[in-house]
Backbone atoms as SQL, in Angstrom:
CREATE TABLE atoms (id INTEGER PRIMARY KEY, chain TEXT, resi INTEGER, resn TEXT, atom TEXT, x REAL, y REAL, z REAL);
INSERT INTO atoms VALUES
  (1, 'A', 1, 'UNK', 'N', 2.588, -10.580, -6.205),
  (2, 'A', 1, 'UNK', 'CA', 2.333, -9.865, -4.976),
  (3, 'A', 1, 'UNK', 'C', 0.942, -9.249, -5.060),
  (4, 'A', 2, 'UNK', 'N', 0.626, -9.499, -3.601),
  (5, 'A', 2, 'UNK', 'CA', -1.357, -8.727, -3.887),
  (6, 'A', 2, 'UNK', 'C', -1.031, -7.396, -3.277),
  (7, 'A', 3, 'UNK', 'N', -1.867, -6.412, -3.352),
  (8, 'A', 3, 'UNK', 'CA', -2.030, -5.319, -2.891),
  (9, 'A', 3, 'UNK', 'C', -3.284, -4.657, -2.798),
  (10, 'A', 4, 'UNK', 'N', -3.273, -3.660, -1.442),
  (11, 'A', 4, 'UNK', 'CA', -4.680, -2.872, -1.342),
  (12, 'A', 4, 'UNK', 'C', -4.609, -1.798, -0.909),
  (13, 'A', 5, 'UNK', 'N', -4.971, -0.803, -1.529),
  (14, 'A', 5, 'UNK', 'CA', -4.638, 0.437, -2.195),
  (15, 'A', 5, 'UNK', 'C', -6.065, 1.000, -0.813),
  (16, 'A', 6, 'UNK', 'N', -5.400, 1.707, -0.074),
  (17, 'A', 6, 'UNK', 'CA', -6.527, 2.319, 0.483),
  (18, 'A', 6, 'UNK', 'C', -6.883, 3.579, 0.531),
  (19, 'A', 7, 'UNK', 'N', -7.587, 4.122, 1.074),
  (20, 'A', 7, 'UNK', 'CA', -9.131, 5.294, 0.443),
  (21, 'A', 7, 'UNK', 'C', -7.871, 6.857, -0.088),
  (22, 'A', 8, 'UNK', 'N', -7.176, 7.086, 0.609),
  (23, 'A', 8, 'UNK', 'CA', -7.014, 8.269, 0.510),
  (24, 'A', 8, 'UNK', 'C', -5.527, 8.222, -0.426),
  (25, 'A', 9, 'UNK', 'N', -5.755, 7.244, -1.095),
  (26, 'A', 9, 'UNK', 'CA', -4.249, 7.086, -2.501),
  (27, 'A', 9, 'UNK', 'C', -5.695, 6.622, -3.728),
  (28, 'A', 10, 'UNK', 'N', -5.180, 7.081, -4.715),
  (29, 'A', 10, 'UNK', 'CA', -5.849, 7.182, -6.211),
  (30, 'A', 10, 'UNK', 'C', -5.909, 5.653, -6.380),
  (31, 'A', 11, 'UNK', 'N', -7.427, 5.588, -7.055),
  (32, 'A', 11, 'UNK', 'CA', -7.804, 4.627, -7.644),
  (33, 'A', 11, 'UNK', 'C', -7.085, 3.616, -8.796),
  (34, 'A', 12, 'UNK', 'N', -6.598, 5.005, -9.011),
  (35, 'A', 12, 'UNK', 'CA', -5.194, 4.990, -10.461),
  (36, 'A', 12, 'UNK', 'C', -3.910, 4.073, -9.771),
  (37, 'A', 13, 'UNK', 'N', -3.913, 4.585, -8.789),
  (38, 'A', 13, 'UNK', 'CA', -2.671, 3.360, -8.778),
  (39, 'A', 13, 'UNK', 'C', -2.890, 2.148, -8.175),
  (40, 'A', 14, 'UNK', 'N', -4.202, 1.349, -8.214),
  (41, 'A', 14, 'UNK', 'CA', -4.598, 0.262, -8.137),
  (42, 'A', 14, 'UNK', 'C', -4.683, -0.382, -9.826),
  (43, 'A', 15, 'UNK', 'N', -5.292, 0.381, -10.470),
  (44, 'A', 15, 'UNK', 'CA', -4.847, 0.150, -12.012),
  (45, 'A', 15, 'UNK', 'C', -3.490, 0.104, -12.627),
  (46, 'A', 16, 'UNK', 'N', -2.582, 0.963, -11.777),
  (47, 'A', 16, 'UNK', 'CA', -1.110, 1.037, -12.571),
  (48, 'A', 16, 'UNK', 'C', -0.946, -0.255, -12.297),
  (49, 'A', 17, 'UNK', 'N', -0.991, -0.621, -10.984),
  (50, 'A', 17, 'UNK', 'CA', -0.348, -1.843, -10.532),
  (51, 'A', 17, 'UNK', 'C', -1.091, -3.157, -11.623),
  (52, 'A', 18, 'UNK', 'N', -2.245, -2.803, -11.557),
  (53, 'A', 18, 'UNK', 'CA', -2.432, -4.287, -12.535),
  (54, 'A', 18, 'UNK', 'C', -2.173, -4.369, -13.341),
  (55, 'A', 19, 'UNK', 'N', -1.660, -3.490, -14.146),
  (56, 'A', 19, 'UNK', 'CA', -1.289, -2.821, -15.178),
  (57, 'A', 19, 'UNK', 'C', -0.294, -3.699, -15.341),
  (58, 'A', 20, 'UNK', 'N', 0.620, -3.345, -14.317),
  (59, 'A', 20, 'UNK', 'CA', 1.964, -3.801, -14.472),
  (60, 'A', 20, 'UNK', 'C', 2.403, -5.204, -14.022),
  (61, 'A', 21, 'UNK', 'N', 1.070, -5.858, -13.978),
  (62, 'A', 21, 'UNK', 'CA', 0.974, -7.558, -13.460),
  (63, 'A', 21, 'UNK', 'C', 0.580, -7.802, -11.781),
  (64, 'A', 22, 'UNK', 'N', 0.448, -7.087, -11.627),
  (65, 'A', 22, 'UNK', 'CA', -0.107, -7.331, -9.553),
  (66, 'A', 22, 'UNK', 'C', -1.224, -7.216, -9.700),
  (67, 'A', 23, 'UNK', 'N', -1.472, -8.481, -8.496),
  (68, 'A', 23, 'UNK', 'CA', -3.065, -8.279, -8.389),
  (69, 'A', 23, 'UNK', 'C', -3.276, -7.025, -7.178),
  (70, 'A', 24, 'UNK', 'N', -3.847, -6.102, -7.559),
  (71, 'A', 24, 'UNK', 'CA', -4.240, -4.992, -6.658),
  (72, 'A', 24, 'UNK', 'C', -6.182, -4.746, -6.767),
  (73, 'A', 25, 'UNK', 'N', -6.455, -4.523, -5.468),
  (74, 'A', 25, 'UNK', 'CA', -7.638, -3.930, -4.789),
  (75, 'A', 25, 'UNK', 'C', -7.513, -2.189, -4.331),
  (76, 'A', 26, 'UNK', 'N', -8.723, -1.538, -4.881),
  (77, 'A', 26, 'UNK', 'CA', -8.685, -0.347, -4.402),
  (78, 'A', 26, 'UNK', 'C', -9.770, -0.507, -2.875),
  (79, 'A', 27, 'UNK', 'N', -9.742, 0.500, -1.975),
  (80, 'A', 27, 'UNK', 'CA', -10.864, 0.226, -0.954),
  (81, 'A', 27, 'UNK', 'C', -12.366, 0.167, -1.925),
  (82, 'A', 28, 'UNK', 'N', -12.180, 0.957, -2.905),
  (83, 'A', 28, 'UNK', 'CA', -13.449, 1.733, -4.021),
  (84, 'A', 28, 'UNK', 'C', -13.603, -0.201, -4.158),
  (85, 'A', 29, 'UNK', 'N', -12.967, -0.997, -4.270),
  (86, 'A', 29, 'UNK', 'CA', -13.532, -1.906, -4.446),
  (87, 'A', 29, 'UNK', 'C', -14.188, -2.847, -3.746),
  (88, 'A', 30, 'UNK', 'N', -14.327, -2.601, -2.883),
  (89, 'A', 30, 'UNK', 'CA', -14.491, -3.296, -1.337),
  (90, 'A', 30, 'UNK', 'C', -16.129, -2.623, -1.270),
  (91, 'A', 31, 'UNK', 'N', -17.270, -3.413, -0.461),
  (92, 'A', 31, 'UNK', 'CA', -18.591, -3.299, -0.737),
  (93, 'A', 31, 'UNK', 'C', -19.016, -1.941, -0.098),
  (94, 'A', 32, 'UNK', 'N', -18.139, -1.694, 0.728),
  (95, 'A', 32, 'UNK', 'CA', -18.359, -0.137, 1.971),
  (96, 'A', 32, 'UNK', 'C', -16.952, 0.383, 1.505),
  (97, 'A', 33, 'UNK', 'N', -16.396, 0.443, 0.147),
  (98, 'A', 33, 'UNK', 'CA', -15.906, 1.574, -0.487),
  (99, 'A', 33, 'UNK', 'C', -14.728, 2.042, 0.237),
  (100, 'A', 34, 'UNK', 'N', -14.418, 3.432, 0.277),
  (101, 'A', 34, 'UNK', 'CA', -13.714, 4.467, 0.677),
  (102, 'A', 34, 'UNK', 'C', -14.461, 4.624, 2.504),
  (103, 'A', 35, 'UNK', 'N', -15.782, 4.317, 2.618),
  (104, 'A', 35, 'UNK', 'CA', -16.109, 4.035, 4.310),
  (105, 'A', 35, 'UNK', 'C', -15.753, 2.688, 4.882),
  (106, 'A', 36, 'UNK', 'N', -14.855, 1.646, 3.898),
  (107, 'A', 36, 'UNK', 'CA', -14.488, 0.466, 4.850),
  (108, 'A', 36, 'UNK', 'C', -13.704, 1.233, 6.016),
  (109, 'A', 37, 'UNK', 'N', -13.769, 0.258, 7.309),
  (110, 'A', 37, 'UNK', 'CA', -12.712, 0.304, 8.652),
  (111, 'A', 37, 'UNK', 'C', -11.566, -0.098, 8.213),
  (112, 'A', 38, 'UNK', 'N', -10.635, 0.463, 9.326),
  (113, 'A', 38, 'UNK', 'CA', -9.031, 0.149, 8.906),
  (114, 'A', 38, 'UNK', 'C', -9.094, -1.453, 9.832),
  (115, 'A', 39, 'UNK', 'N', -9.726, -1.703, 10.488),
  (116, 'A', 39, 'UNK', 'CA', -10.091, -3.012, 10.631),
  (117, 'A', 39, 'UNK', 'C', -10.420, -4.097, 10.087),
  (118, 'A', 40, 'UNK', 'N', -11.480, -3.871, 9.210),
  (119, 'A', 40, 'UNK', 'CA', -11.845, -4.493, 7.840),
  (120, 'A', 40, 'UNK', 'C', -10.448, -4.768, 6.661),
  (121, 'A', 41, 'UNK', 'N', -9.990, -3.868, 6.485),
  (122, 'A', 41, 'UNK', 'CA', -8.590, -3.153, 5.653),
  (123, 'A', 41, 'UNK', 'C', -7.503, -4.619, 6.469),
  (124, 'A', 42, 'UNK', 'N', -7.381, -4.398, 7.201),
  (125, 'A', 42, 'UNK', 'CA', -6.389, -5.417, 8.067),
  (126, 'A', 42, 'UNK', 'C', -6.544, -7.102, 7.913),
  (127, 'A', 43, 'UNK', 'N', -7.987, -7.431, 8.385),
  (128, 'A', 43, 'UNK', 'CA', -8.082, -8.581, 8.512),
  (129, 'A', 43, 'UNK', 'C', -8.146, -9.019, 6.701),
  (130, 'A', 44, 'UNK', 'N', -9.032, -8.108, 5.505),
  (131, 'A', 44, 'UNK', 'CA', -8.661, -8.850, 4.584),
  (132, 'A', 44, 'UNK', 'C', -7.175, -8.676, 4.191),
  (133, 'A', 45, 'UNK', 'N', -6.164, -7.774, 4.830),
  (134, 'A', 45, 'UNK', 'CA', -4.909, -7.894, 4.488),
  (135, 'A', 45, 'UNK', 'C', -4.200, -9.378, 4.759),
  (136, 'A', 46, 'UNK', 'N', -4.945, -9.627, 6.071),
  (137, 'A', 46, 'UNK', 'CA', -4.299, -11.116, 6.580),
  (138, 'A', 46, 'UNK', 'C', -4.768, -11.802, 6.130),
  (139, 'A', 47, 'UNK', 'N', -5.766, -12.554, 5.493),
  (140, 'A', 47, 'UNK', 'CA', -6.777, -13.024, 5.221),
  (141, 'A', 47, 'UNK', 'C', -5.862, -13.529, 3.313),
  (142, 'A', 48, 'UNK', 'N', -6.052, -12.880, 2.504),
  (143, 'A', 48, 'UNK', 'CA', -5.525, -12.748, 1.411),
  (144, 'A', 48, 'UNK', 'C', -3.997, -12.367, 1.150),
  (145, 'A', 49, 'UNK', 'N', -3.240, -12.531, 2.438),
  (146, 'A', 49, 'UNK', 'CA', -2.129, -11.656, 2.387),
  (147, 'A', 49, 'UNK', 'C', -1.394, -10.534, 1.262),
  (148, 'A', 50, 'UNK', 'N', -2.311, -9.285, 1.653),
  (149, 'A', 50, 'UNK', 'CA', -2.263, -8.538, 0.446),
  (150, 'A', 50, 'UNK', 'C', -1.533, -7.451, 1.256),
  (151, 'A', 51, 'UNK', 'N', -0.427, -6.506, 0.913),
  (152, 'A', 51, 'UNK', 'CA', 0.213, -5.767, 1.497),
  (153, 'A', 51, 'UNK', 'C', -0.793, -4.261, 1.080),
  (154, 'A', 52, 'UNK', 'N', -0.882, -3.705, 2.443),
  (155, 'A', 52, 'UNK', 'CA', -1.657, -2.471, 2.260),
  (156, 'A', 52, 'UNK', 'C', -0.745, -1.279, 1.932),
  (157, 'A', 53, 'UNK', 'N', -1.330, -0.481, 1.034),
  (158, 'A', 53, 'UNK', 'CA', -0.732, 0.607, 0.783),
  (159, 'A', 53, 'UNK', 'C', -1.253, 2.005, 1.429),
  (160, 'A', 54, 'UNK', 'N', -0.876, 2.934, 2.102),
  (161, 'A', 54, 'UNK', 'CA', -1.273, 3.913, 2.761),
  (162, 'A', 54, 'UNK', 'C', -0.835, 4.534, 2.781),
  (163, 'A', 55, 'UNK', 'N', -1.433, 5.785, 3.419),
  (164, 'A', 55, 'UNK', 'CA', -0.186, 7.382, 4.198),
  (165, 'A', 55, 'UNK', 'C', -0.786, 7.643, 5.396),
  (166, 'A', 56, 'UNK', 'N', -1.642, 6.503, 5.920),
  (167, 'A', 56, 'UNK', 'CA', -2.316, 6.576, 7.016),
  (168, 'A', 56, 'UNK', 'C', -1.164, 5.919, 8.040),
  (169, 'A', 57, 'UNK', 'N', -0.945, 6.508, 9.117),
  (170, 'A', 57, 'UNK', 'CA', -0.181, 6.646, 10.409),
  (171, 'A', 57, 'UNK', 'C', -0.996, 5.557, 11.120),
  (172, 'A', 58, 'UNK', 'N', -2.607, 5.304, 11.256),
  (173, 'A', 58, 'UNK', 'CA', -2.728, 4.288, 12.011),
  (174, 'A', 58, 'UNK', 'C', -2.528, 3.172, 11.617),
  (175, 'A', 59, 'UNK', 'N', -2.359, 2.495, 10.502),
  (176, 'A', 59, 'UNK', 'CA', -1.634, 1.373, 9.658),
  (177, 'A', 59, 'UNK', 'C', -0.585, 1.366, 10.475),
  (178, 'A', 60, 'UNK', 'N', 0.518, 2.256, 10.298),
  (179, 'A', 60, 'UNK', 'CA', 1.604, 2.048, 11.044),
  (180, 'A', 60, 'UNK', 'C', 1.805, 1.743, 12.580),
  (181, 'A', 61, 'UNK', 'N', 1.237, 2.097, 13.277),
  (182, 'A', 61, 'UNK', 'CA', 0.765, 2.029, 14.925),
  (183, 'A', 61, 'UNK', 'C', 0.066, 0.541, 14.792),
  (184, 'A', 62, 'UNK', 'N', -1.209, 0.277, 14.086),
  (185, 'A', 62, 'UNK', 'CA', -1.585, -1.084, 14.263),
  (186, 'A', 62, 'UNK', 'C', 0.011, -2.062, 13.713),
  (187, 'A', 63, 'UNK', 'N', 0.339, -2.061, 13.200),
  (188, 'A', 63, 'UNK', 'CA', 1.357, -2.818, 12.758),
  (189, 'A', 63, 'UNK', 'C', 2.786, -2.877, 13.698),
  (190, 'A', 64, 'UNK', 'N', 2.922, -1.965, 14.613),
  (191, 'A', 64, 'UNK', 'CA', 3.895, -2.042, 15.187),
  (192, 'A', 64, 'UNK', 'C', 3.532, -2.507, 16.736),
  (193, 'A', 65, 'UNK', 'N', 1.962, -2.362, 17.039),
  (194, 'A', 65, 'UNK', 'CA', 1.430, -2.872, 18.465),
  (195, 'A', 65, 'UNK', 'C', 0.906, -4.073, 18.130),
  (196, 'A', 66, 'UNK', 'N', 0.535, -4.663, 16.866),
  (197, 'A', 66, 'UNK', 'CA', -0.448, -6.231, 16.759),
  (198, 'A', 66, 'UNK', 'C', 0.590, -7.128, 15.329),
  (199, 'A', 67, 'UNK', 'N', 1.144, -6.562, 14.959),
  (200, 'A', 67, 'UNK', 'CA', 1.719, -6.964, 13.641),
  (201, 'A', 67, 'UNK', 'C', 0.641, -7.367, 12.428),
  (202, 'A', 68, 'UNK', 'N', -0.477, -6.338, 12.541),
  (203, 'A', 68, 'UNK', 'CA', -1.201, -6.554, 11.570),
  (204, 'A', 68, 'UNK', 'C', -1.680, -5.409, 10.873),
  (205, 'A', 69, 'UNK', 'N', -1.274, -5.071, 9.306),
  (206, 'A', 69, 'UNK', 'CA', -1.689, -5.945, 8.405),
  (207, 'A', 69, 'UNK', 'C', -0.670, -7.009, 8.339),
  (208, 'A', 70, 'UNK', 'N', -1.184, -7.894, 6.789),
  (209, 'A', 70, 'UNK', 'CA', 0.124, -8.808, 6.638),
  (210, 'A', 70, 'UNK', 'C', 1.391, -7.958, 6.394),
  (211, 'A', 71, 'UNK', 'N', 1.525, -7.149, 5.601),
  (212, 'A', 71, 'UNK', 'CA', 2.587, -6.339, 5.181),
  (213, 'A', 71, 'UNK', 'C', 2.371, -4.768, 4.463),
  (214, 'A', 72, 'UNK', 'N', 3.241, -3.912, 4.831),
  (215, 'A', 72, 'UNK', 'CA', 2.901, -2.612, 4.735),
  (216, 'A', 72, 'UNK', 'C', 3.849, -2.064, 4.060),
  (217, 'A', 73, 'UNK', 'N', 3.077, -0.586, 3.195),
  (218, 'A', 73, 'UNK', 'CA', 3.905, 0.161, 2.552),
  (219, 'A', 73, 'UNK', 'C', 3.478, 1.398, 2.510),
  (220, 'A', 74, 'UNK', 'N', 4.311, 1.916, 3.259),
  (221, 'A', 74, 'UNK', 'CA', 3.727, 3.458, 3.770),
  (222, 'A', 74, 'UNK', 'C', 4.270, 4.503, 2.474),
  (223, 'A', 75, 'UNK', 'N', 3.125, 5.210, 1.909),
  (224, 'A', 75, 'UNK', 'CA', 3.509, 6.481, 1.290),
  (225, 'A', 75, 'UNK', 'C', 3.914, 7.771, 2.068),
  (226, 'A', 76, 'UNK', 'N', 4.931, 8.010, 2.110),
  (227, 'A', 76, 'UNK', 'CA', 5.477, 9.018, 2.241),
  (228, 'A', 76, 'UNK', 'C', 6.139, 10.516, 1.397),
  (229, 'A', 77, 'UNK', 'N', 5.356, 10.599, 0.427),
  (230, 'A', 77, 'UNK', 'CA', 5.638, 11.307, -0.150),
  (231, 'A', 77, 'UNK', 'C', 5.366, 13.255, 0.207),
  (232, 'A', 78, 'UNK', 'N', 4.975, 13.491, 0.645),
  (233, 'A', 78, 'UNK', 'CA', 3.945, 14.764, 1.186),
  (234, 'A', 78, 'UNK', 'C', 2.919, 15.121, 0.294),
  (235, 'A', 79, 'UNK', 'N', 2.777, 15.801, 0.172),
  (236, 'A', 79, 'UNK', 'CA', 1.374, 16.546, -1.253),
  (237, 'A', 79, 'UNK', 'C', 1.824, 16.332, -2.415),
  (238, 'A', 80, 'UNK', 'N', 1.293, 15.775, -3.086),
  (239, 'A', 80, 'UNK', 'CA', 2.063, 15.408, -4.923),
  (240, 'A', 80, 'UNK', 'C', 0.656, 15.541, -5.388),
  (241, 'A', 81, 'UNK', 'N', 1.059, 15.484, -6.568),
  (242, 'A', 81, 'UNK', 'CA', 0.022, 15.518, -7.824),
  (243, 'A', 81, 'UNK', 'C', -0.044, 13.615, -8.018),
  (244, 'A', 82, 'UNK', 'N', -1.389, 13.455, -8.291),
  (245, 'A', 82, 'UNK', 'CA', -1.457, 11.954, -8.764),
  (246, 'A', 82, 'UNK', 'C', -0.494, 11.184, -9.570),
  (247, 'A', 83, 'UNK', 'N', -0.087, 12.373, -10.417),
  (248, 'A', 83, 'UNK', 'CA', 0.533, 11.893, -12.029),
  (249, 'A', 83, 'UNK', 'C', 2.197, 12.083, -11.172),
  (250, 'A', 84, 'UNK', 'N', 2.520, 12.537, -10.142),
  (251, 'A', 84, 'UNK', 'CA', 3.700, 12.389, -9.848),
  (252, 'A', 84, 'UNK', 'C', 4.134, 10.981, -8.590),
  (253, 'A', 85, 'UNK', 'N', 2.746, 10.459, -8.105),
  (254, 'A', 85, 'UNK', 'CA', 2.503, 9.475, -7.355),
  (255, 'A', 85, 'UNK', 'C', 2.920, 8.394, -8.099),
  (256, 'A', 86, 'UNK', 'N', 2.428, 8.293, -9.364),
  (257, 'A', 86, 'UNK', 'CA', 2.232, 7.312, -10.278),
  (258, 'A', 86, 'UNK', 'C', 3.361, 7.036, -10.749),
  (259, 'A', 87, 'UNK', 'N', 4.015, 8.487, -11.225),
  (260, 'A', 87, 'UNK', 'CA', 5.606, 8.452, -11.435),
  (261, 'A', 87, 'UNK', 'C', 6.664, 7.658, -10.789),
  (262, 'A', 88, 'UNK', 'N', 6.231, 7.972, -9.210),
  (263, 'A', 88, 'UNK', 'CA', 7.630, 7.470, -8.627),
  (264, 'A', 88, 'UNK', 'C', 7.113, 6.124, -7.896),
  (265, 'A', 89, 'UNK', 'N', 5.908, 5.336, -8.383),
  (266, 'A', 89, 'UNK', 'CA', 5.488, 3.954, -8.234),
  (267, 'A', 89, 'UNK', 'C', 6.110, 3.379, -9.495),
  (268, 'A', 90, 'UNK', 'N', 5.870, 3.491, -10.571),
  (269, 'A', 90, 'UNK', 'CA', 6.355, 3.520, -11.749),
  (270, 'A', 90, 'UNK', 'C', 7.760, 2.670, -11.980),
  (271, 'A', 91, 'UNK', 'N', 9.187, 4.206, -11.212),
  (272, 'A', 91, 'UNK', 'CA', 9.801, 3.674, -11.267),
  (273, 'A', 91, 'UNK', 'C', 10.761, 2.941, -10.264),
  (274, 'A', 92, 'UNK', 'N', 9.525, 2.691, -9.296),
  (275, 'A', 92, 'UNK', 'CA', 10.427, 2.161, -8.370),
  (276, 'A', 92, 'UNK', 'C', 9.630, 0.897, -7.509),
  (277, 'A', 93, 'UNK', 'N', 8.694, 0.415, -8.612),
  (278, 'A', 93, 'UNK', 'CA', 7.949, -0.587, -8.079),
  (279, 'A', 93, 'UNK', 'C', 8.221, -2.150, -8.036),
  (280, 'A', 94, 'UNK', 'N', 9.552, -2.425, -9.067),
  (281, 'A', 94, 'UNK', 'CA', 10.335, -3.517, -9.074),
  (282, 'A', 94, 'UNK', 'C', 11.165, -3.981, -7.360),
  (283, 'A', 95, 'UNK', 'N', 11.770, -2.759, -7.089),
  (284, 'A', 95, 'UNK', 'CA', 12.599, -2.290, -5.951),
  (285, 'A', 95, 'UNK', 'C', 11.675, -2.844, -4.791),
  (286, 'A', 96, 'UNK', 'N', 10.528, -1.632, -4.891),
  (287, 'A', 96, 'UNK', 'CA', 9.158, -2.326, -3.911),
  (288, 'A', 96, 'UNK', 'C', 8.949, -3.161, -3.521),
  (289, 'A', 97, 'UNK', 'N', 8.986, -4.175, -4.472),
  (290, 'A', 97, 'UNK', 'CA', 8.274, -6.005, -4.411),
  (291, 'A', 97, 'UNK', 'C', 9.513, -6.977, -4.092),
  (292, 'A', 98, 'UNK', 'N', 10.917, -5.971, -4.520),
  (293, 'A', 98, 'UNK', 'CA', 11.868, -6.999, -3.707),
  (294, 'A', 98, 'UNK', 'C', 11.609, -6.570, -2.184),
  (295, 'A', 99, 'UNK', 'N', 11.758, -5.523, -1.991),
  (296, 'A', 99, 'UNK', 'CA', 11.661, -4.960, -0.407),
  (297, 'A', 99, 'UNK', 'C', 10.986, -5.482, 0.635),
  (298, 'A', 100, 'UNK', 'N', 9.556, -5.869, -0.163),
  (299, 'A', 100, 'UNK', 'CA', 8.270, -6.520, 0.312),
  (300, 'A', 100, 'UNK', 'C', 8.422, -7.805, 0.384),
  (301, 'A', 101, 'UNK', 'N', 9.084, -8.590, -0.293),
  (302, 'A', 101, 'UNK', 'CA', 10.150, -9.922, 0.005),
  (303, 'A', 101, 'UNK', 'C', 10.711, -10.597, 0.788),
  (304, 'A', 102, 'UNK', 'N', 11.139, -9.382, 1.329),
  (305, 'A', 102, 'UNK', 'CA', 11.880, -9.979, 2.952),
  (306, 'A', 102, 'UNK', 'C', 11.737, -9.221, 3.525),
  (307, 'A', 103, 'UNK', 'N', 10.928, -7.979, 3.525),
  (308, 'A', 103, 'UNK', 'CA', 10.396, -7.202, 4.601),
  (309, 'A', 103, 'UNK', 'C', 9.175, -6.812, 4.879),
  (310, 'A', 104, 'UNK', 'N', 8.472, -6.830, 6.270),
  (311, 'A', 104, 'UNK', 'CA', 6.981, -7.060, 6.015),
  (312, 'A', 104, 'UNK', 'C', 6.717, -5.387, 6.145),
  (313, 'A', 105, 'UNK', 'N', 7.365, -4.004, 6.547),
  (314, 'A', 105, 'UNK', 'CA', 7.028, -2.940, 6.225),
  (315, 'A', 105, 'UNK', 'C', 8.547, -2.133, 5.293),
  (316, 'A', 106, 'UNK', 'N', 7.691, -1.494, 4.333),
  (317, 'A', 106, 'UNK', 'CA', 8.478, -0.795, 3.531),
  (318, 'A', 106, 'UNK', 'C', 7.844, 0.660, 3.434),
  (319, 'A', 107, 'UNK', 'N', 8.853, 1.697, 3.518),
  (320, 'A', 107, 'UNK', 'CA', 8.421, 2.902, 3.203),
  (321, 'A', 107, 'UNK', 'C', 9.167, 3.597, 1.935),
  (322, 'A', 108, 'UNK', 'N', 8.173, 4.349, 1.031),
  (323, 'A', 108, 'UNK', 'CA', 8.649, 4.844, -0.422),
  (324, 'A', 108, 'UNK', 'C', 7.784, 6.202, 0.139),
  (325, 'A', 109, 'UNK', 'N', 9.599, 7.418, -0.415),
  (326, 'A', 109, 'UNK', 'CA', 9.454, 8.617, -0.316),
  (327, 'A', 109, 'UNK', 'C', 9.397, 9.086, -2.053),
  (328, 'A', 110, 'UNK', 'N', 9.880, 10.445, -2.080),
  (329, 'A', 110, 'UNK', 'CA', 9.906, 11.125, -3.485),
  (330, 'A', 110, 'UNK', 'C', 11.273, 10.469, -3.883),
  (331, 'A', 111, 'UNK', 'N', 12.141, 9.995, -3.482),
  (332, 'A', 111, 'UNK', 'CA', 13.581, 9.913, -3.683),
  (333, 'A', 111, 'UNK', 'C', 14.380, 8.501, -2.965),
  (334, 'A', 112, 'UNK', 'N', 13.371, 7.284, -1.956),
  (335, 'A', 112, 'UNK', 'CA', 14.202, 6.380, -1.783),
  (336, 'A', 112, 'UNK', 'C', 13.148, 5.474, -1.552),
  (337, 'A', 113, 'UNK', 'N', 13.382, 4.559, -1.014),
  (338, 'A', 113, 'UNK', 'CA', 13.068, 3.288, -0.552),
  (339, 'A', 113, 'UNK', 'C', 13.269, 2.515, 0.994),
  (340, 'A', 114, 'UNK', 'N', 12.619, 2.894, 2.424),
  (341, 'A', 114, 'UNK', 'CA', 13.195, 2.671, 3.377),
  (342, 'A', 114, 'UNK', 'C', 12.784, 1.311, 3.522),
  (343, 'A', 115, 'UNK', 'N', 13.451, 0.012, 3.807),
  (344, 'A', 115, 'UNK', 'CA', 12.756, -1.210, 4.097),
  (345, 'A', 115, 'UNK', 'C', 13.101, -1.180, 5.979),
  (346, 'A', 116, 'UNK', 'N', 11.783, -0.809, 6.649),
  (347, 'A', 116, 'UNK', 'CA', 12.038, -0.994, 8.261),
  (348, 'A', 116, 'UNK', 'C', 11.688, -2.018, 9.045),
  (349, 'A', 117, 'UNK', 'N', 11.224, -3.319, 8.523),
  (350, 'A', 117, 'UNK', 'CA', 11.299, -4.576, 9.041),
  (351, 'A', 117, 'UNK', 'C', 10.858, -5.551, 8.590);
């Protein structure tokens, strides 16, 4: 599974993930950084079909008016510490990639796993 980790989630968990065998992109990696467009963000989502990772609300709105990105995974966690972000990617990132399987948006809180379509 690909993934792309965008601006306002840690760099770190573009590393956990490769870490843990996924190919993941941070925006930091992308040539206009943390200032790429959520436009830009989209089309290489479709493009590479790489599921975007966010806590950005307009991800969600583009995805429910155009069906784009390719596939989404909304953070929902509220204010955490990095090292507790990392935590509950950690252990619940197996779960994730089934979710992402047969569902093209998934949402991960402090405590579950919502798969909403």
């Amino acid at each position: 599974m690909r993934f792309l980790v965008d601006a306002q989630l840690p760099m770190h968990l573009a590393d956990s993930l490769q870490w843990w065998g996924y190919d993941a992109l941070h925006t930091l990696d992308l040539s206009t950084g943390n200032q790429t467009k959520d436009q830009h963000i989209n089309e290489l989502s479709m493009a590479q079909e790489r599921v975007v990772i966010t806590k950005d609300a307009d991800f969600v709105n583009s995805f429910f008016l155009t069906g784009i990105p390719f596939k989404l995974l909304l953070v929902s966690t509220g204010s955490i510490s990095n090292r507790e972000l990392l935590a509950i990617f950690e252990k619940n990132i197996k779960a994730v990639v089934i979710a992402l399987e047969v569902y093209r948006f998934v949402e991960i809180t402090g405590t579950s796993i919502i798969e909403r379509q």
